[in-house]
KOLKE-905338 format. One line per 2 residues: their letters; for each residue y, x, z of N, C-alpha, C. Coordinates in Angstrom, 3 decimals. Last residue first. Example, Ala and Ser with C-alpha at 12.3 -4.5 7.8 and 13.67 -1.06 7.14 Angstrom:
2
sa) -2.250 12.850 7.080 -1.060 13.670 7.140 0.030 12.900 7.870  -5.690 13.190 7.800 -4.500 12.300 7.800 -3.300 13.200 7.800
***
This chain:
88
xx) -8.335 -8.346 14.462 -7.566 -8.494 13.059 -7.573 -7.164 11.887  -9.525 -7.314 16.479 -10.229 -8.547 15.482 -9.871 -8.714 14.271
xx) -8.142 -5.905 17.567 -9.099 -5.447 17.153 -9.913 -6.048 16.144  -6.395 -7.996 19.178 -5.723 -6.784 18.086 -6.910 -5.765 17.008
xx) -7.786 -9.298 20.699 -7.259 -9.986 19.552 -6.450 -9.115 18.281  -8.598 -6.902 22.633 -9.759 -7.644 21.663 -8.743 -8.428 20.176
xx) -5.811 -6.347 23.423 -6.734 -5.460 22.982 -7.455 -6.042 21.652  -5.403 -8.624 24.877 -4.588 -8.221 23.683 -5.521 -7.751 22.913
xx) -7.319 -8.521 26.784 -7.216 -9.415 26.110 -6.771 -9.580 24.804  -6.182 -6.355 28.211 -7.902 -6.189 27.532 -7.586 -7.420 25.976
xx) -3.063 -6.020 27.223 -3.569 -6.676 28.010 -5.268 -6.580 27.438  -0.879 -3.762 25.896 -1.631 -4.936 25.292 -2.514 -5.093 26.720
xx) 2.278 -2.758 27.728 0.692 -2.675 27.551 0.025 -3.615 26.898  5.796 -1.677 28.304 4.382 -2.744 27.487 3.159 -2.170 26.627
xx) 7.605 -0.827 30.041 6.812 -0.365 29.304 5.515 -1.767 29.062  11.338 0.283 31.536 9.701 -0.333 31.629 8.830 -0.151 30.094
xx) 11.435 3.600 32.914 11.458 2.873 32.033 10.345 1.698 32.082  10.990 4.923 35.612 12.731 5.470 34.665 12.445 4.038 33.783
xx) 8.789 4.092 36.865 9.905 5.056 37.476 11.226 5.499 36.991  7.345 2.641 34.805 6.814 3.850 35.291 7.731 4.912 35.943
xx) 6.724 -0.626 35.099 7.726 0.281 35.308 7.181 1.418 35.891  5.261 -2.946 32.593 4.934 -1.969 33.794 6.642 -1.211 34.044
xx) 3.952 -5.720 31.349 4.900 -4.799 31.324 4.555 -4.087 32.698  1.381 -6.867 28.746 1.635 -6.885 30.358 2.862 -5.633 30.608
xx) 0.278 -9.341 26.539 1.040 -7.905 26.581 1.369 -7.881 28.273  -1.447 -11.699 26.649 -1.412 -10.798 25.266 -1.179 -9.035 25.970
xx) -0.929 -13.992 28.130 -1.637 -13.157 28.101 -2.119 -11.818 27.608  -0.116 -16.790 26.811 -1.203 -16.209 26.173 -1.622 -14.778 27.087
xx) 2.233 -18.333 29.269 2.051 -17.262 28.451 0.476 -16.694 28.516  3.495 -20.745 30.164 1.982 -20.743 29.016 1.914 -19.653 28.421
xx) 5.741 -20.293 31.217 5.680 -20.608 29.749 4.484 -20.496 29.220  4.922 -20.082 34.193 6.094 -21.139 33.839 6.120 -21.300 32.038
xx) 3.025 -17.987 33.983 2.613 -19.518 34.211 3.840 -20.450 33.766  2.982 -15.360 32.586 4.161 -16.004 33.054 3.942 -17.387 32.601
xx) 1.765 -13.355 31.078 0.890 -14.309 31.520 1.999 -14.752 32.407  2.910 -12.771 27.446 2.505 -12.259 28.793 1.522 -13.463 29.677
xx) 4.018 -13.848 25.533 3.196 -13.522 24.945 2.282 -12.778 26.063  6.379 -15.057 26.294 5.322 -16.007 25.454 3.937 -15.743 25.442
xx) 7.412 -13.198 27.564 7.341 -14.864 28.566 6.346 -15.668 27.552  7.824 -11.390 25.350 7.069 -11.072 27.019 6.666 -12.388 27.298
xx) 10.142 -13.096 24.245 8.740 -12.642 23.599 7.925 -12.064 24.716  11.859 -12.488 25.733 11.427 -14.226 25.767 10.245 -13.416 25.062
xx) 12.248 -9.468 25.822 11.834 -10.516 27.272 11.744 -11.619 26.830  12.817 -9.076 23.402 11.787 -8.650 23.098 11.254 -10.007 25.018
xx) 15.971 -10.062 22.897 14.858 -11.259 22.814 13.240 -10.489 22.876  17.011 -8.390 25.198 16.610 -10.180 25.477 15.466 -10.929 24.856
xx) 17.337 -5.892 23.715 16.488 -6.624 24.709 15.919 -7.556 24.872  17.390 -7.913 20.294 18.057 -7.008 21.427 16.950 -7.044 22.249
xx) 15.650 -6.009 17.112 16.381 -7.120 17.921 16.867 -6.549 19.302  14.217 -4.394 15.536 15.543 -4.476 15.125 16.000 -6.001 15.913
xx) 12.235 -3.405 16.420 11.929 -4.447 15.626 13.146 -5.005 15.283  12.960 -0.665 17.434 11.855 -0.907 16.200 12.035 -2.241 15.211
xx) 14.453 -1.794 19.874 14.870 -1.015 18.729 13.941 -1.072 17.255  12.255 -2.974 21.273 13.284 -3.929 20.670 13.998 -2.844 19.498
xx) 10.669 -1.035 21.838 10.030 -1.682 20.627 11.380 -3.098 20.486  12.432 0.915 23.129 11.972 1.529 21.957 11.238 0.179 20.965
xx) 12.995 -0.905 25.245 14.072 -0.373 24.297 13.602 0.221 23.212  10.694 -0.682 26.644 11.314 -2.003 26.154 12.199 -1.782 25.607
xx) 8.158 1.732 25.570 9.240 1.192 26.109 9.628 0.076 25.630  4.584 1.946 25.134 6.260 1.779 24.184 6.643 1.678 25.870
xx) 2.092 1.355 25.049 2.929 1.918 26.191 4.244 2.397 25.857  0.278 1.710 22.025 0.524 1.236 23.715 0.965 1.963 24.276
xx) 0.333 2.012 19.293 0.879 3.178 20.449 1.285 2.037 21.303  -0.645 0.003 17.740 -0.538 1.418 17.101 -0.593 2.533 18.015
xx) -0.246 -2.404 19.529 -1.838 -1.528 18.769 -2.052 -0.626 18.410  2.200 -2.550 19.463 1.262 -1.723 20.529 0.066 -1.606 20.215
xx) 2.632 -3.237 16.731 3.239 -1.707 17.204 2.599 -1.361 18.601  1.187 -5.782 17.036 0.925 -4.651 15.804 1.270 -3.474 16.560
xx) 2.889 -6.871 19.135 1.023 -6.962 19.042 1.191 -5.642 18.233  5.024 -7.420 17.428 5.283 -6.786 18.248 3.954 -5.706 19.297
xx) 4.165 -8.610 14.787 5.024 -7.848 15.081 5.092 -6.541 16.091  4.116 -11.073 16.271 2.816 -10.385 15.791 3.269 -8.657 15.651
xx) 6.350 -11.533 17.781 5.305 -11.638 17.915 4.140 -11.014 17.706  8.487 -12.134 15.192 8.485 -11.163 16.131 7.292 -10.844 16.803
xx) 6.003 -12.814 11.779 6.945 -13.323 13.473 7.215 -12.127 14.296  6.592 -10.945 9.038 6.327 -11.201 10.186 7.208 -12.059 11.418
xx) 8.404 -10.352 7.248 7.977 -11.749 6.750 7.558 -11.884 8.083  8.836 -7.549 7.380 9.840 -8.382 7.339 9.613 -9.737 7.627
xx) 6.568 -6.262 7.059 6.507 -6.394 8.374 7.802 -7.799 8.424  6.662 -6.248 4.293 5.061 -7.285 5.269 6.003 -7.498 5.938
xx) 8.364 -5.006 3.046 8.511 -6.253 2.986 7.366 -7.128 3.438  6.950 -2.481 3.969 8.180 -2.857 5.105 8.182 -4.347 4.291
xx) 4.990 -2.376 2.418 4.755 -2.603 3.901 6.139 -3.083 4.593  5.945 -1.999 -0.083 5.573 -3.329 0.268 5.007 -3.155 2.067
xx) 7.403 0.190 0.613 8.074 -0.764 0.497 7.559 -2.177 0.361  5.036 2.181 0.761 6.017 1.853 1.760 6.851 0.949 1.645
xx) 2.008 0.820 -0.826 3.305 1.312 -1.087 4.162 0.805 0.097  -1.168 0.845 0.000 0.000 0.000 0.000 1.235 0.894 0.000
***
């Protein structure tokens, strides 16, 4: 696949999947490094957390789990993630 049809994949993508993808690649991003990546702010990578985490108040799937390793936080695919990232 030619670099330009990859970047016109990732374009078409939901934030979401998106976001799954790049920790599949390299778990344990920062929250600034994968809002930077995906060219949005903070904020919206945290509603994407609340969707895609296990935060009972939004039915969150479970997917991604955040951590603070003393300077930065950081997102982990979840086992769970894992498997659904493996499948694809």
């Amino acid at each position: 696949m030619t670099e330009q049809l990859a970047t016109e994949r990732e374009s078409r993508e939901e934030p979401g999947l998106r976001l799954l993808r790049l920790l599949s690649e390299e778990d344990g991003q920062s929250l600034h490094r994968i809002a930077r990546r995906l060219a949005v702010d903070v904020g919206e990578v945290q509603r994407l957390l609340a969707e895609l985490g296990n935060d009972p108040r939004y039915d969150g799937l479970d997917l991604v789990t955040l951590s603070h390793d003393g300077q930065r936080l950081r997102l982990w695919l979840t086992d769970k993630g894992k498997r659904l990232c493996a499948s694809r």
